[in-house]
Residue, then its C-alpha position, 0 to 999 in steps of 0.5 A: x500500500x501506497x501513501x500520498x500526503x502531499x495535494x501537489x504530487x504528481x499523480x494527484x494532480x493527474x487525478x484532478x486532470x481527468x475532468x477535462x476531456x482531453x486529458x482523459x483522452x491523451x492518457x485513456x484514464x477516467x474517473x470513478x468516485x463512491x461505493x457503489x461504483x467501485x464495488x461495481x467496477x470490481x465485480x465486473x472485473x473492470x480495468x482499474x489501474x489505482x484505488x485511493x481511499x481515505x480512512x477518515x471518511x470511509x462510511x462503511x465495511x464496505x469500503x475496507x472490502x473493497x480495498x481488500x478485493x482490489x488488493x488481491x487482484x493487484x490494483x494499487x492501493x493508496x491512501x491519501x489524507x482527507x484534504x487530499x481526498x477532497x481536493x479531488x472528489x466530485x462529491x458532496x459528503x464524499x464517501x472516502x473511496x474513488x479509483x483510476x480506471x482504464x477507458x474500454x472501447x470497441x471498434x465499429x468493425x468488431x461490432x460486424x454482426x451484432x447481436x442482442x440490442x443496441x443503442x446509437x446516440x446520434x451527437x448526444x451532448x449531455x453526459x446526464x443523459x447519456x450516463x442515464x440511459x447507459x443505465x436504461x440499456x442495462x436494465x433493459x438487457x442491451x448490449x452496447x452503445x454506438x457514439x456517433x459524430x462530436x457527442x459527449x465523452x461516455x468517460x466524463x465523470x458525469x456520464x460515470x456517476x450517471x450510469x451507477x456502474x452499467x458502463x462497466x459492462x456495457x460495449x462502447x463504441x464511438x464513430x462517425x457518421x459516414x463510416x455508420x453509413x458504409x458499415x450498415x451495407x455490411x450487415x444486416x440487423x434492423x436499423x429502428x429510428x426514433x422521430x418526432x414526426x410521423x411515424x409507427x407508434x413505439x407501442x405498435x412495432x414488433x422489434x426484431x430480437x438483434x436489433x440496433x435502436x437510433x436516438x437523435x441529439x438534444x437539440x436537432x434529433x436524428x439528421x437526415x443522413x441517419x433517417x435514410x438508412x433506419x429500415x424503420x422509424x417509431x415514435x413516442x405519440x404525445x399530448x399538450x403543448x410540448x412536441x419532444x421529452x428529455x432524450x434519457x426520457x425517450x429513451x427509456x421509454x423505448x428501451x423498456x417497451x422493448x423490454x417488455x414486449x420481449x419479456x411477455x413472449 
């Protein structure tokens, strides 16, 4: 075990680094903070590269089991002082245990046949939402998640905290959009698009068993591009004065219909 008293070591101040993207890029590191997604992280076998603790602010045995599994996989532990822990802690009361993970991505061309059901996000800009419905795809039974175009970081500390620790078993993969365009002449699993417009209603489709589910960005929904090449489009039938939900919202409320309707079979 590992002790660090000082706010201005190096790898303290990397671990601060990690909130902005670029530095999570350039070293493929990302930020997990609490109990519950460390305890995640470790039960998924997730590629952890240090854990830090506070024993002053440790809530509970739990933590201390933590530690315990992290060493016996041979994750470096450190302990830092409570001023350290808060210099970098993205909580509020926080829980005196966060961890250095290692970023896991897919490429578009290992995803040659998927199976199961996916999700694209089309640009998505919010790492809330995004971290929100990598925990609906979970719930639902999905298996992984396509970025597409300049959309949020998966790895951003919010999307992390947001996914309450579905991100760690999940397939991620980021691409853009003309490369989704060529790869969906090489397969052949139903591309289904949300819309605003017209459009079947997400309660009347059959959704296919390997299916790929599109959602469009906060702001624009899907472009005209990816429209094009959706085999199918769905929409979620609205009343009142607002003409779109909250993208997690809509989401959700696809993901778990099709949930669903599968699970009634």
């Amino acid at each position: 075990m590992k002790q660090i008293t000082s706010k201005s070591n190096e790898y303290i101040k990397n671990i601060r680094r990690l909130k902005q993207k670029k530095f999570r890029d350039e070293t493929g590191n990302y930020y997990i903070e609490g109990l519950r997604l460390i305890g995640e992280a470790l039960r998924t076998d997730t590629h952890l590269e240090s854990i830090l603790f506070c024993s002053d602010l440790l809530i509970s045995d739990f933590g201390l089991q933590a530690i315990k599994i992290a060493e016996e996989k041979g994750i470096e532990i450190i302990e830092v002082t409570e001023e350290i822990f808060q210099s970098f802690s993205l909580k509020e009361g926080p829980q005196g245990l966060a961890a250095v993970g290692k970023q896991k991505w897919i490429d578009l061309d290992e995803v040659i046949s998927p199976k199961g059901l996916w999700i694209v996000l089309d640009k998505i800009q919010d790492p809330g939402n995004l971290g929100t419905i990598m925990r609906s795809l979970d719930g639902a039974g999905g298996k992984g998640l396509i970025l597409v175009g300049n959309s949020t970081d998966a790895y951003h500390p919010t999307a992390v905290r947001s996914s309450t620790g579905a991100l760690f078993s999940k397939s991620i993969c980021k691409t853009t959009e003309s490369k989704l365009i060529d790869w969906k002449k090489t397969t052949t699993v139903p591309f289904i698009g949300t819309v605003c417009e017209t459009a079947i209603s997400y309660k009347q489709y059959e959704y296919p068993e390997d299916m790929i589910l599109f959602m469009g960005s906060e702001q624009k929904g899907l472009q005209k591009e990816i429209i094009a090449i959706c085999d199918e489009l769905i929409t979620i039938p609205m009343g009142g004065s607002v003409d779109s939900l909250n993208l997690a919202c809509a989401a959700s409320i696809v993901l778990f219909e099709i949930y669903d309707k599968r699970n009634r079979k």
